[in-house]
C-alpha positions in Angstrom: -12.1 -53.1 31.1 -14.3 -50.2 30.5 -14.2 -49.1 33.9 -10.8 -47.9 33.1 -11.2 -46.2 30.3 -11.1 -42.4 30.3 -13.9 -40.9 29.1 -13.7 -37.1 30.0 -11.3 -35.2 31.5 -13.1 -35.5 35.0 -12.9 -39.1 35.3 -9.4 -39.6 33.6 -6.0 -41.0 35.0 -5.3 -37.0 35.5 -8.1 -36.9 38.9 -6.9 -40.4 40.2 -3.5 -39.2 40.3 -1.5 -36.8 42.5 -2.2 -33.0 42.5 1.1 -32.8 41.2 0.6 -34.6 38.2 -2.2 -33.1 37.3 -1.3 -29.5 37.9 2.0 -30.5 35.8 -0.4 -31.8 32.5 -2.9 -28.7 33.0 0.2 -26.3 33.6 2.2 -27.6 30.3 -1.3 -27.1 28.0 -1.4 -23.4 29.9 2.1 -23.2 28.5 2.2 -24.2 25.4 4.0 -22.0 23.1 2.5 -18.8 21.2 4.2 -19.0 17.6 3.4 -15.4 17.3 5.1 -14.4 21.1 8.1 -16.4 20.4 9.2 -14.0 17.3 12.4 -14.1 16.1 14.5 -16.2 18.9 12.1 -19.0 18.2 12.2 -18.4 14.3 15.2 -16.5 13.6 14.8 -17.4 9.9 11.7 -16.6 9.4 11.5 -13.5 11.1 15.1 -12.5 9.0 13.1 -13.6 5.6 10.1 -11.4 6.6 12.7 -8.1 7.2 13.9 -8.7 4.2 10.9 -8.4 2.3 8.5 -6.3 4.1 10.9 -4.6 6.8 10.0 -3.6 10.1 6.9 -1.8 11.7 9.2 -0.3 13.8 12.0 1.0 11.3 8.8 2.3 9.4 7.6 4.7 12.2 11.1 5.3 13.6 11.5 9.6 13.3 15.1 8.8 13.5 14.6 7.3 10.2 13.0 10.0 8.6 15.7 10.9 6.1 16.0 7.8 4.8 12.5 7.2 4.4 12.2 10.5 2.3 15.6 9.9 0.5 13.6 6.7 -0.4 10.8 8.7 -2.0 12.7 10.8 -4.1 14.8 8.1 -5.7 11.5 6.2 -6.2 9.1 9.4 -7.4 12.7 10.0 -9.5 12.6 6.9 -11.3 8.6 6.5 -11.9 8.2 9.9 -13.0 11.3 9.2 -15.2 9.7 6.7 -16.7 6.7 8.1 -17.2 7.7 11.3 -18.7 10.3 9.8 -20.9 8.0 7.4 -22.0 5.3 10.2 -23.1 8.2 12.2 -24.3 9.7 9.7 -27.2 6.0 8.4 -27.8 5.1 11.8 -28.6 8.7 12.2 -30.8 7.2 8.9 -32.2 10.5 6.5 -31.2 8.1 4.4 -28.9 4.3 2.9 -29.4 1.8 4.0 -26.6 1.8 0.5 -25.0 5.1 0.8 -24.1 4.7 4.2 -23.1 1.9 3.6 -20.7 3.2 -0.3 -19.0 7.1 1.3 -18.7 5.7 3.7 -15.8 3.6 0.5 -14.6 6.8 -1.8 -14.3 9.0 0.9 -12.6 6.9 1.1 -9.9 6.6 -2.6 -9.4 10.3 -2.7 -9.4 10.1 0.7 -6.7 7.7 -1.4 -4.4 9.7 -4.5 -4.5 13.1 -3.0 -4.0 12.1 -0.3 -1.4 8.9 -0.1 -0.2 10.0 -1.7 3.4 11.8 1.6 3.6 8.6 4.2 3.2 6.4 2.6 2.2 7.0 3.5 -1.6 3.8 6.1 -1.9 5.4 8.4 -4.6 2.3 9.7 -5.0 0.6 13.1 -2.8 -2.4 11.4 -3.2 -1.4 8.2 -2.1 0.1 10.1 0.9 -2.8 11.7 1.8 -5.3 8.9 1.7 -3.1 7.0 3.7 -3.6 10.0 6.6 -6.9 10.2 5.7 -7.4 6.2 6.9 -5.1 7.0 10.1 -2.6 4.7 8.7 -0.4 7.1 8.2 0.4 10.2 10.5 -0.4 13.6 9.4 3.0 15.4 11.1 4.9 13.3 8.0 2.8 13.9 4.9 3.9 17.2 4.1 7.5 16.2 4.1 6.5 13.4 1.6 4.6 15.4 -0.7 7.7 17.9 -0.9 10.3 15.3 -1.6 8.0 13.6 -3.9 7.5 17.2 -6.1 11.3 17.1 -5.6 12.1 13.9 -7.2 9.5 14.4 -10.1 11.2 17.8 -11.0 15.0 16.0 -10.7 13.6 13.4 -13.4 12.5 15.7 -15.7 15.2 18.4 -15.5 17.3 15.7 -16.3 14.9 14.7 -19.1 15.5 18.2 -20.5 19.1 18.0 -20.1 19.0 14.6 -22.8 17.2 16.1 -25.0 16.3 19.3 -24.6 12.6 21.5 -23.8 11.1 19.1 -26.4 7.4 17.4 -26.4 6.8 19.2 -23.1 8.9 16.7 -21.6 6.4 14.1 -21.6 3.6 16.1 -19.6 0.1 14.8 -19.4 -2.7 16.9 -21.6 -6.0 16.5 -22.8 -5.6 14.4 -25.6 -6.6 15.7 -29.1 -10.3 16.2 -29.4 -11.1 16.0 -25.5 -11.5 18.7 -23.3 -10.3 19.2 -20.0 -13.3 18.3 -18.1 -13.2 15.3 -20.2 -9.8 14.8 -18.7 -10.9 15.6 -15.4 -13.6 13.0 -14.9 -11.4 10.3 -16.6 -8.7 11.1 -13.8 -11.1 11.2 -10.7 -12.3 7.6 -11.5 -8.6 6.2 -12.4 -7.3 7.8 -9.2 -10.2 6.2 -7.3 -9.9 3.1 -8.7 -5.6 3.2 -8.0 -6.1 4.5 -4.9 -8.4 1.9 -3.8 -6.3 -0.9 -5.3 -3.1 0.8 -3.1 -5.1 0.9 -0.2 -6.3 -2.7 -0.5 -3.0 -4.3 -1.2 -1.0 -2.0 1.2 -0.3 -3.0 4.5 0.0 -0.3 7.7 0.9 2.7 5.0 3.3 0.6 3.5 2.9 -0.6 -0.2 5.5 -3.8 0.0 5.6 -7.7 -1.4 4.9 -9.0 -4.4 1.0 -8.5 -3.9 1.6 -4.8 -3.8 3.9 -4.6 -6.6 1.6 -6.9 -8.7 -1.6 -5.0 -7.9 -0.2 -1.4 -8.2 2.2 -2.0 -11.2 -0.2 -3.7 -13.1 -3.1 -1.6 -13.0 -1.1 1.3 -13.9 -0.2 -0.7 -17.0 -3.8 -1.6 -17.6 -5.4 1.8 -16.8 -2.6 3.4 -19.5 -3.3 0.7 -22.3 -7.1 1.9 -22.8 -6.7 5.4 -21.2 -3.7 7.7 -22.2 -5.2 9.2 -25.1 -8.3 10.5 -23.5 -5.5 12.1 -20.2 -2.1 10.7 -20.4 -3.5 8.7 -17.1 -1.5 10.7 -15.0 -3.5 9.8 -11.3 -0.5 11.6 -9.3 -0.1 15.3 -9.2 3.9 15.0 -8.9 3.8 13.3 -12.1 2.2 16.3 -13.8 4.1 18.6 -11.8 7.5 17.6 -12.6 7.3 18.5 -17.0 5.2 21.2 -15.8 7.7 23.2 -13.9 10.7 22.0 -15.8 9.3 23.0 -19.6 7.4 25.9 -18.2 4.2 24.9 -19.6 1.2 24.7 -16.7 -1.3 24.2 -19.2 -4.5 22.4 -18.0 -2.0 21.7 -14.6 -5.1 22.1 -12.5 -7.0 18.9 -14.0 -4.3 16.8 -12.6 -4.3 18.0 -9.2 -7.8 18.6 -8.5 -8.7 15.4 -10.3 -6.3 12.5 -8.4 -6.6 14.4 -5.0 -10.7 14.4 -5.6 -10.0 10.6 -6.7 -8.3 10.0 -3.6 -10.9 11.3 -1.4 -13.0 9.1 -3.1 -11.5 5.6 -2.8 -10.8 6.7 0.8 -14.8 6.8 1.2 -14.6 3.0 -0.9 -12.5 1.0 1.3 -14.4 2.5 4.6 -17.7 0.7 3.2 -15.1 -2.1 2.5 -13.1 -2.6 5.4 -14.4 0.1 8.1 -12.1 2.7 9.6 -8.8 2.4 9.0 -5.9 2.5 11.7 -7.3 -0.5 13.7 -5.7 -4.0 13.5 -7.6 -5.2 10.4 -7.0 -2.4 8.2 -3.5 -3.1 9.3 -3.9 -6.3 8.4 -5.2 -6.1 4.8 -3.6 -7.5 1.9 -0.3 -8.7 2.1 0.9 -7.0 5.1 3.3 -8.9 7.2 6.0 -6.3 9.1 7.2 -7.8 11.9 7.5 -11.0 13.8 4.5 -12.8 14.7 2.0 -10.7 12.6 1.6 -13.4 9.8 0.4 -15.4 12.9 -2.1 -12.7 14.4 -3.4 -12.2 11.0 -4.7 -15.8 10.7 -5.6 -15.9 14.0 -8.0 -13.0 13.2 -9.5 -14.1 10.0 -10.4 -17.2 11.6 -11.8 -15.8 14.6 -14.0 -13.5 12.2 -14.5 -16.5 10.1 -16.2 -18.5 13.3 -17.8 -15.6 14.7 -15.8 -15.3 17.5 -14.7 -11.6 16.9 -17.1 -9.2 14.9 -15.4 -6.3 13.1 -16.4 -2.6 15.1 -19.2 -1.0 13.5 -19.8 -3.8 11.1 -22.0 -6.2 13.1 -23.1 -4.0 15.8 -26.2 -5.5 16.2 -25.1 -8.9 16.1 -22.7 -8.5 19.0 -25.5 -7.0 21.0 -27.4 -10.2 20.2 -24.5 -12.3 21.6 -23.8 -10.2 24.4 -27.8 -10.9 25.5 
């Protein structure tokens, strides 16, 4: 009875029977289906879930698309930067407590991510912009249209912030708070940028800040930076934010801290997540956080974690020596 028991696949039923048979069983394991390669005709509701929430890689980079990606950032940069203004401006009129001041700003942008941030990638920030570039997740030829549309929408808010109630408070801009000067202010911004910069790029996925990780990570640390923050520098960590009460009350006082101080910030946290994660623009920088943009990608993800996981695939210029080992 043994005898005719299989116990490999050399001396199984496969190599007693025909050549056909056998090239049929080793052709169907050849073909067995590749969740990832079957995309959307093999999951059409999957893959029309996923658009819906994270959009598609290829809307993202499409230049046809442009002005819609840019009206994108100036609704967005319109609506945090009017409610991050307005919320300095009646704190400061003394209507509304500081906490509420500091998480409103936090919770518009979680709302921005989650309603548009498949559509450009929700930076609303020059900063943000910029560091994104800097990782080569983001090309270069569209960052100064970004950082112009986002100084746009921050100066829309707060005109209309003047037209309510007037050149009052200077319409919520962020200053030095009372007994700290602006190199005080300066520092404090560099290391909130950094740190909100490197949570952006962490969460983000291909440039794009989208899903409820994003929004969660991003919003939330806003809130949290703003709650023990604001009264040394009005946490401002994005210099359209400043810009926009700057130019519409006229007042550009201590302006400088809070460009040179979330741009320097930026630079920095770009420097953090390449000790993290290695250069960006590569396939796992792409795949970082929640980042799921098209069909098949939530399946390639996996696939690479667990690869890295078993040591099947080491990460470029992270274990250099050990692939050299394994290559001997």
């Amino acid at each position: 009875m043994t005898d005719n028991v299989p116990v490999s696949g050399k001396d199984g039923p496969a190599e007693q029977g025909t050549g056909r048979e056998a090239g049929g069983v080793s052709g169907a394991t050849a073909q067995k289906p590749d969740p990832a390669a079957l995309g959307a005709a093999a999951f059409p509701r999957t893959h029309h879930v996923l658009l819906l929430e994270f959009g598609s890689r290829k809307d993202f980079d499409d230049p046809r698309r442009e002005w819609r990606r840019l009206f994108s950032e100036l609704l967005g940069t319109f609506a945090l930067v009017l409610a991050a203004a307005g919320g300095g401006l009646l704190h400061a009129k003394g209507q509304i407590s500081l906490a509420a001041a500091v998480v409103a700003p936090g919770l518009m942008v979680m709302a921005v991510i989650l309603f548009m941030g498949a559509v450009s990638g929700a930076h609303l920030n020059p900063a943000v912009s910029l560091a994104f570039a800097l990782r080569g997740d983001f090309p270069w030829r569209r960052v100064l249209g970004y950082i112009v549309i986002q100084l746009v929408g921050a100066t829309l808010a707060c005109l209309f912030l003047r037209l309510v109630f007037g050149n009052v408070e200077h319409l919520g801009a962020t200053l030095p708070g009372p007994g700290y000067k602006n190199w005080q202010a300066l520092l404090m911004e560099i290391v909130l940028t950094a740190l909100l910069v490197s949570v952006i790029l962490g969460t983000a996925s291909a440039a794009q800040n989208v899903g409820a990780v994003a929004a969660l990570g991003v919003g939330g640390y806003i809130a949290l930076a703003g709650l023990w923050a604001a009264p040394v520098s009005g946490v401002s960590m994005n210099p359209a934010r400043s810009f926009g009460p700057a130019l519409a009350s006229g007042d550009w006082t201590s302006y400088w801290v809070y460009l040179v101080g979330p741009v320097t910030g930026a630079l920095i946290a770009v420097g953090f997540a390449f000790v993290l994660r290695g250069r960006g623009g590569d396939v796992i920088s792409r795949a970082a956080g929640s980042g799921v943009l098209d069909e098949g990608a939530l399946t390639a993800k996996a696939k690479l974690s667990e690869d890295i996981e078993q040591g099947r695939v080491v990460p470029e210029g992270i274990a250099d020596t050990g692939t050299q080992r394994s290559g001997q």
